[in-house]
N, CA, C and O atoms as CSV, one atom per row, in Angstrom:
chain,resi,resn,atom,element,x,y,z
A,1,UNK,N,N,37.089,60.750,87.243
A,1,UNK,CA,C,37.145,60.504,88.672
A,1,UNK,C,C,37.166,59.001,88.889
A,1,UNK,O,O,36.611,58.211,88.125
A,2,UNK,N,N,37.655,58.749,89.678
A,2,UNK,CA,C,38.147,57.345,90.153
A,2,UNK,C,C,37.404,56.846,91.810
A,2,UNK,O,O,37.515,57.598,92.778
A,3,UNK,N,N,36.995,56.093,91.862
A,3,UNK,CA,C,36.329,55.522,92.924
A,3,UNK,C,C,36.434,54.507,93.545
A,3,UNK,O,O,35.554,53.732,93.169
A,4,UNK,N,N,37.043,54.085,94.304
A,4,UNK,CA,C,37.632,52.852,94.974
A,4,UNK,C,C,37.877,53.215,96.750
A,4,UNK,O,O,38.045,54.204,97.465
A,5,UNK,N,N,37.752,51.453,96.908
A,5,UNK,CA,C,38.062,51.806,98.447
A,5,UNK,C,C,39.376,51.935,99.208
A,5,UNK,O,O,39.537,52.245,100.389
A,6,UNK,N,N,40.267,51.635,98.290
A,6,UNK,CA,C,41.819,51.725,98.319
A,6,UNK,C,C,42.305,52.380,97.642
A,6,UNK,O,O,42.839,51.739,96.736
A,7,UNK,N,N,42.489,53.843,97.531
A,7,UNK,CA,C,42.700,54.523,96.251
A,7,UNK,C,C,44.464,54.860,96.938
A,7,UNK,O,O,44.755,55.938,97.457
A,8,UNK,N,N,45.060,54.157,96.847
A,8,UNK,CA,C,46.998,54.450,97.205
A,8,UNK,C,C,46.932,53.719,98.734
A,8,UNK,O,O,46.031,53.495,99.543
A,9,UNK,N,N,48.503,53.455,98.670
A,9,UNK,CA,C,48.578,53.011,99.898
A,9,UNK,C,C,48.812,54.083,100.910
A,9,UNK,O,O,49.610,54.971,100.611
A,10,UNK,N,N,47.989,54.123,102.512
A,10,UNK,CA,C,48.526,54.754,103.404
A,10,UNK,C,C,50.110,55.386,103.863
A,10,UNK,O,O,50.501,56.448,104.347
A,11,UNK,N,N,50.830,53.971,103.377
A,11,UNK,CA,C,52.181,54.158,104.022
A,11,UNK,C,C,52.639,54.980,103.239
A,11,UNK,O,O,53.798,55.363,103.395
A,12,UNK,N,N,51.893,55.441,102.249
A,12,UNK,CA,C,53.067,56.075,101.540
A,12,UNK,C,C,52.219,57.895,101.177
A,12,UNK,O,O,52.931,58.899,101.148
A,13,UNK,N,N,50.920,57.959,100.980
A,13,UNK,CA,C,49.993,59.523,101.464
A,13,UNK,C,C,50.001,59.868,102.717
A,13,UNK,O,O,49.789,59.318,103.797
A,14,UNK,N,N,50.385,61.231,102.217
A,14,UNK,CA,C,50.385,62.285,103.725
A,14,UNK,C,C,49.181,62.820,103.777
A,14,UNK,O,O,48.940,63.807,103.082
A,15,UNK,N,N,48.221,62.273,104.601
A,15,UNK,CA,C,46.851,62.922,104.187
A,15,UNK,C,C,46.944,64.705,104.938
A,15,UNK,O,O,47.618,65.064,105.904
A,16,UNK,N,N,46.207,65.358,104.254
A,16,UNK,CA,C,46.261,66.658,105.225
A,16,UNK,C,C,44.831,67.111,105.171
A,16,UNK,O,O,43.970,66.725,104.381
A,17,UNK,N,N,44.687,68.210,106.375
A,17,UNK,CA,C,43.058,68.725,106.429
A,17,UNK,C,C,43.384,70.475,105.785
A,17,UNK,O,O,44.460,71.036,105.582
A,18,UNK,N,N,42.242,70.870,105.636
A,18,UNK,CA,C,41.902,71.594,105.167
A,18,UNK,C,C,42.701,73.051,106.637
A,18,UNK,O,O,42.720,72.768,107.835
A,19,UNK,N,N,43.076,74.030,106.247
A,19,UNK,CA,C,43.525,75.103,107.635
A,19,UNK,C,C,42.349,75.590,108.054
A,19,UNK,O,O,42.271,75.914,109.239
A,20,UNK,N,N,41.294,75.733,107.266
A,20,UNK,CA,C,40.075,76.256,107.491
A,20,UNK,C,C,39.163,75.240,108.526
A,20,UNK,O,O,38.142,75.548,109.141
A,21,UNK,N,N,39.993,73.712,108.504
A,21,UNK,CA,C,38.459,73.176,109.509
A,21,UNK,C,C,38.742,73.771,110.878
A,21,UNK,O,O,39.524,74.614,111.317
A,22,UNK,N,N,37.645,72.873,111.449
A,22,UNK,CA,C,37.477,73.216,113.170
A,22,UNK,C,C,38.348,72.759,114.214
A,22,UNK,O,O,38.649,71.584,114.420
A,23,UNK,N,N,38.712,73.708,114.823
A,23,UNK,CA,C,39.922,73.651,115.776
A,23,UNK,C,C,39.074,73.581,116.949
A,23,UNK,O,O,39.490,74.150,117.958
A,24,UNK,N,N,37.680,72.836,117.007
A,24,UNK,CA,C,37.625,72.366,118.496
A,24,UNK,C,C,37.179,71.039,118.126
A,24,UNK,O,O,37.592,70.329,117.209
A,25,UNK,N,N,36.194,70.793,119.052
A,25,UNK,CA,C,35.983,68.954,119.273
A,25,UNK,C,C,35.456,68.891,117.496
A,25,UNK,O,O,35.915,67.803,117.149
A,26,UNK,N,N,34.996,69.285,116.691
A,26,UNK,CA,C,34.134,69.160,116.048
A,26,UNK,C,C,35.316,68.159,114.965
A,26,UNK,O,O,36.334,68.806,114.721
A,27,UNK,N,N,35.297,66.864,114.384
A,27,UNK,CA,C,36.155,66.445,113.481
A,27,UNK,C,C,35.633,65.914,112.107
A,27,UNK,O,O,36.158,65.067,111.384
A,28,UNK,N,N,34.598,66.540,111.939
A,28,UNK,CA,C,34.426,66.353,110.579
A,28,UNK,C,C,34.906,66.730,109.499
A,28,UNK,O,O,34.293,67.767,109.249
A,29,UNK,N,N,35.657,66.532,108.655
A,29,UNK,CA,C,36.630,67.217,107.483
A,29,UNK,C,C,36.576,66.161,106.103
A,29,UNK,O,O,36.122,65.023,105.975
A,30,UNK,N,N,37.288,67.139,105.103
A,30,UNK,CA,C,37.676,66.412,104.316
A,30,UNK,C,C,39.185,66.587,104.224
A,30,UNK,O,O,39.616,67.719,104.440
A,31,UNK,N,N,40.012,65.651,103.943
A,31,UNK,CA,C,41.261,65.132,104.158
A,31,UNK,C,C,42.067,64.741,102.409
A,31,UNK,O,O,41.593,63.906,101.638
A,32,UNK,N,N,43.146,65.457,102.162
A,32,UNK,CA,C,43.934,65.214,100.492
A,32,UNK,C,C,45.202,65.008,100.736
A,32,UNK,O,O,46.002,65.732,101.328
A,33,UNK,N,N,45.356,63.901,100.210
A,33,UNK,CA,C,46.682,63.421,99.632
A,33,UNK,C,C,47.145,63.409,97.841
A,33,UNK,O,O,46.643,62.858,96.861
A,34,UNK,N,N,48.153,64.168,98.003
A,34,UNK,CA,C,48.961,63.795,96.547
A,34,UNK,C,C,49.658,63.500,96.264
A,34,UNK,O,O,50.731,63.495,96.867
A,35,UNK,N,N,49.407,63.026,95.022
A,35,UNK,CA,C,50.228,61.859,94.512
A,35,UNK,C,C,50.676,62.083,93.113
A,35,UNK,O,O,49.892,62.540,92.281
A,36,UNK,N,N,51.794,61.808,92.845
A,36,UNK,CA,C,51.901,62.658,91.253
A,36,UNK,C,C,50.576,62.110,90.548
A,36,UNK,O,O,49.843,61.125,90.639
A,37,UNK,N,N,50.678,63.396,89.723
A,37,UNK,CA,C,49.266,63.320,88.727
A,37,UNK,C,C,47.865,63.154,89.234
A,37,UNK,O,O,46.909,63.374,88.490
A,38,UNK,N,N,47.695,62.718,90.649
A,38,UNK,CA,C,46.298,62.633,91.098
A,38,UNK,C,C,46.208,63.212,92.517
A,38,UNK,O,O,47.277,63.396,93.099
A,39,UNK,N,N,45.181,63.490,93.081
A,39,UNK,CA,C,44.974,63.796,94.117
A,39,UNK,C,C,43.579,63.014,94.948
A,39,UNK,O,O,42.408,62.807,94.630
A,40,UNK,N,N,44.431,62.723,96.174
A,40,UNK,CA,C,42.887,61.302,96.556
A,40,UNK,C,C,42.166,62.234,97.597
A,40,UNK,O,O,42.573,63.318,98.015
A,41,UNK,N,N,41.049,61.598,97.911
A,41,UNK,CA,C,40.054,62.631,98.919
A,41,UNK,C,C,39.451,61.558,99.862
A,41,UNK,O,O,39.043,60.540,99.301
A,42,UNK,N,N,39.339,61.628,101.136
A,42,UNK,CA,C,38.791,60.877,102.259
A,42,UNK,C,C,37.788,61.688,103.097
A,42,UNK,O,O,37.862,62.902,103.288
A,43,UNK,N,N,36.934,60.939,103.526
A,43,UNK,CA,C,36.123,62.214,105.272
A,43,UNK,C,C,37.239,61.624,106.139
A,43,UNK,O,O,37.490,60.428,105.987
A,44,UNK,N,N,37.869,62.271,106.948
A,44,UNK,CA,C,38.318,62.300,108.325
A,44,UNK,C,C,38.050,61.449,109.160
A,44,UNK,O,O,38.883,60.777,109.769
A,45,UNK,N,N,36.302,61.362,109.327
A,45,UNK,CA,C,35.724,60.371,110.638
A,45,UNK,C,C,35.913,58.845,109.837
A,45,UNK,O,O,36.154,57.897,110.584
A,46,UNK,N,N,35.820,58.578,108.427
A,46,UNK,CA,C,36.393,57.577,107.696
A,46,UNK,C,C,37.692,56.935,107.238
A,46,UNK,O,O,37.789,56.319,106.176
A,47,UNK,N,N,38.422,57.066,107.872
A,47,UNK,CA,C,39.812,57.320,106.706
A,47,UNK,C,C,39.928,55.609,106.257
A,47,UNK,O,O,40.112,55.331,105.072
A,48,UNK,N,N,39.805,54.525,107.288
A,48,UNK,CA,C,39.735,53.442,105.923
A,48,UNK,C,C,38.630,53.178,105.288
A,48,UNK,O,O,38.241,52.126,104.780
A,49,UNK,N,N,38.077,54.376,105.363
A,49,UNK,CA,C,36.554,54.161,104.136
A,49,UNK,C,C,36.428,54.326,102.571
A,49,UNK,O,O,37.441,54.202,101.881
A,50,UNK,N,N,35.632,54.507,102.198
A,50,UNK,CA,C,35.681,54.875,100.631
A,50,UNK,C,C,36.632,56.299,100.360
A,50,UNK,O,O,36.892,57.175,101.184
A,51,UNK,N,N,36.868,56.253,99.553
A,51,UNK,CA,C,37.991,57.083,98.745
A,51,UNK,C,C,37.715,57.259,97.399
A,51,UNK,O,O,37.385,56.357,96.628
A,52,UNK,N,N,37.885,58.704,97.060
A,52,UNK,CA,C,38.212,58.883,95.438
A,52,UNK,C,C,39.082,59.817,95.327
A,52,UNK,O,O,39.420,60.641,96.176
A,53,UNK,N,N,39.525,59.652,94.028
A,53,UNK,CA,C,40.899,60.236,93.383
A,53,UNK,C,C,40.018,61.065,92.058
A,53,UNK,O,O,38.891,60.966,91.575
A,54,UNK,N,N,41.294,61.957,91.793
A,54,UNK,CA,C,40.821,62.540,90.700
A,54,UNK,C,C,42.279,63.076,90.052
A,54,UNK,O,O,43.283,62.990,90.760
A,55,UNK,N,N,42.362,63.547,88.900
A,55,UNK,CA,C,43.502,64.039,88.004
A,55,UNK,C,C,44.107,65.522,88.960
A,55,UNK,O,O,43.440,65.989,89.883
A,56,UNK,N,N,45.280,66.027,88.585
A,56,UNK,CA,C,45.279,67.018,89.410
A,56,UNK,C,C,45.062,68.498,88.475
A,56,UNK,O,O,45.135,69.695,88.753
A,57,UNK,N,N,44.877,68.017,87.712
A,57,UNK,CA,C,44.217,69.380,86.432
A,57,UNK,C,C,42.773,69.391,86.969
A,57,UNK,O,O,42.191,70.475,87.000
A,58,UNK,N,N,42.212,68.394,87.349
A,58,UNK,CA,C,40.621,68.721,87.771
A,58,UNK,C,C,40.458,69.227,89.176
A,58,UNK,O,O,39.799,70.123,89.703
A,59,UNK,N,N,41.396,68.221,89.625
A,59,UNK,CA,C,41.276,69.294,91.410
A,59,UNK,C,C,41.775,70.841,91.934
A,59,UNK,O,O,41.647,71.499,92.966
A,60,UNK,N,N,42.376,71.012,90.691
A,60,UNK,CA,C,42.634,72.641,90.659
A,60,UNK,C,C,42.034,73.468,89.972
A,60,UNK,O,O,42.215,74.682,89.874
A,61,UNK,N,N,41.282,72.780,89.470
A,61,UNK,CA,C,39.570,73.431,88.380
A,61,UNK,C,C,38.595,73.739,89.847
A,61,UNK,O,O,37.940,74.767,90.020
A,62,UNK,N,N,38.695,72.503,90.889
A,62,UNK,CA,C,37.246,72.231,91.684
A,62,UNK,C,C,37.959,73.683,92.760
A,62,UNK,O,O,37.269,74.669,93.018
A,63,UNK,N,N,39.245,73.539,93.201
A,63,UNK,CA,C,39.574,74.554,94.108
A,63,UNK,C,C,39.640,76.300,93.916
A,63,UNK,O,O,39.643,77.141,94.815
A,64,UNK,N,N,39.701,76.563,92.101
A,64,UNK,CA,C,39.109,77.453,91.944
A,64,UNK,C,C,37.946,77.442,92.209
A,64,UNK,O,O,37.539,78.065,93.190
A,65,UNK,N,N,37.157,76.775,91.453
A,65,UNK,CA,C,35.339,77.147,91.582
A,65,UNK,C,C,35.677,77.131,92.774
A,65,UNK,O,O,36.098,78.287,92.820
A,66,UNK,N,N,35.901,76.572,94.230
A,66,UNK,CA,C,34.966,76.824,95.051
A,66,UNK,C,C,35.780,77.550,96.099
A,66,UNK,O,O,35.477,77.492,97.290
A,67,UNK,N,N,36.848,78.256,95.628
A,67,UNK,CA,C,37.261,79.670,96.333
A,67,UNK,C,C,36.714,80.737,95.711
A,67,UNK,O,O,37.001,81.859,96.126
A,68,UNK,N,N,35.937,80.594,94.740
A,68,UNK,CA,C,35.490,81.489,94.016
A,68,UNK,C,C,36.370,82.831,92.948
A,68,UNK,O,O,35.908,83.899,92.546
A,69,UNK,N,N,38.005,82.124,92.704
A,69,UNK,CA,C,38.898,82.869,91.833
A,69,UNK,C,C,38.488,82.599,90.741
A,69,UNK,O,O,39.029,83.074,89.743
């Protein structure tokens, strides 16, 4: 895992939210962009905040575990 406060440039990640967050006032989320070979992760109420990246063999390890397939 990779940890930085600039993890890719904006102009060029499509950040997206999750379909599951909240569709009213509530905007707390977590937010993924990919990028070949990695995938970066932001909070929403942060987006020029801290950032980490990770491989995309591991972020499809973390999205099993935690759909529970």
């Amino acid at each position: 895992m990779n940890r930085t406060v600039s993890a890719g440039s904006d102009a060029v990640l499509e950040w997206r939210k999750s379909s599951y967050s909240s569709n009213g006032s509530e905007i707390e989320c977590v937010e993924v962009a990919h990028a070949p070979g990695t995938v970066h992760v932001r909070d929403s109420k942060k987006a020029q905040g801290p950032r980490f990246s990770v491989g995309g063999s591991a972020w499809a390890e973390f999205v099993a575990y935690a759909s529970g397939s």
